[in-house]
N, C-alpha and C positions, 0 to 999 in steps of 0.2 A: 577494540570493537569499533569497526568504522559501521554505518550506517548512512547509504547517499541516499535522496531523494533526487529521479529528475523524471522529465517527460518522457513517455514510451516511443515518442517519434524522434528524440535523442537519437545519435551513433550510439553505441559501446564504445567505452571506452576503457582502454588497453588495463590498467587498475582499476576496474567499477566488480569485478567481481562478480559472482551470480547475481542475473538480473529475473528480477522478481514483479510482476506484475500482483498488482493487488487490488485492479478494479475488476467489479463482477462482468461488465461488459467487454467484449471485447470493440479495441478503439476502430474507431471509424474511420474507411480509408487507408488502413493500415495492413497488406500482407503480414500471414506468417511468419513467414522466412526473414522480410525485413524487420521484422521487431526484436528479432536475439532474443525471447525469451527461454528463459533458463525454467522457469517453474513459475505456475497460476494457481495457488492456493485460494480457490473463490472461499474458504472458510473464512477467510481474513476479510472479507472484501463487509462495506455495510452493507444490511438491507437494505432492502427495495423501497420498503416504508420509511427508512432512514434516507436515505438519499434524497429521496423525491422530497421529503418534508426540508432539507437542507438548501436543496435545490431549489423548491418554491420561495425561498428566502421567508420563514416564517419563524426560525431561529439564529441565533449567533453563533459564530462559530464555536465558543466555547463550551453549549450547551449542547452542539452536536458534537463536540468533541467527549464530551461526558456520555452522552446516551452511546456512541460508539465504543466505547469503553467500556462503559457495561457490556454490550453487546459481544464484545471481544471473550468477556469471561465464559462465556456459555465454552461448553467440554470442547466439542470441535475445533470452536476455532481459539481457544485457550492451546490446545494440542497443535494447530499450525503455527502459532504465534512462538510456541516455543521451538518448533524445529527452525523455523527462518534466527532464530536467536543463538542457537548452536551455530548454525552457519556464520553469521555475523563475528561469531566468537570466534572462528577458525579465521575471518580475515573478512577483507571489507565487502557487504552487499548492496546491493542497487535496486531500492525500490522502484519502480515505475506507474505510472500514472499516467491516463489523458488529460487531466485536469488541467486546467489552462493556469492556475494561482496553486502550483502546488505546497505553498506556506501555509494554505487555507482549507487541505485536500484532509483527508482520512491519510492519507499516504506520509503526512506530517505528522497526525497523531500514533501512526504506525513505530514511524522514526523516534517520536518520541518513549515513548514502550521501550520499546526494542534497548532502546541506548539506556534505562535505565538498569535491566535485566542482567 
């Protein structure tokens, strides 16, 4: 099971596999066509009230990586999070992210999931 993380304004690259965008937004400045998305699971993506609070810098990343964790279990996006995981399982997929620090990104706690699954 591979699982990559990289920028949505990336190429594709020829082994990245389905690419998976997993923010709720769509990124700025970025056409459809150029961004190769393969599949936009917004179930996967945080809240709105998670984000913004992550974003405001008002916690650490760790502590947003917890609340998005929980947030992951709710039915919906427990049920996305396992189809991107089959996928994975068949061969390698390609998270995507605008995130400028994606080590720091929800797209990182994704990858993590995902890779223990």
């Amino acid at each position: 099971m591979t699982v990559r993380v990289r920028r949505v304004y990336d190429p594709p690259e020829p082994d990245g596999g389905p690419r998976v965008l997993v923010d709720r937004l769509w990124p700025r400045g970025l056409k459809k066509e150029a961004a190769h998305v393969d599949e936009w699971p917004k179930a996967l993506t945080p809240s709105t009230e998670l984000r913004r609070w992550y974003h405001a810098g008002e916690g650490s990343f760790e502590e947003f990586a917890r609340r998005y964790e929980a947030e992951l279990a709710a039915p919906e996006a427990a049920g996305a999070l396992d189809g991107v995981r089959g996928r994975a399982r068949a061969g390698t997929v390609t998270l995507l992210t605008a995130a400028k620090d994606v080590d720091h990104s929800h797209a990182a706690v994704l990858a993590r999931l995902l890779g223990q699954g």
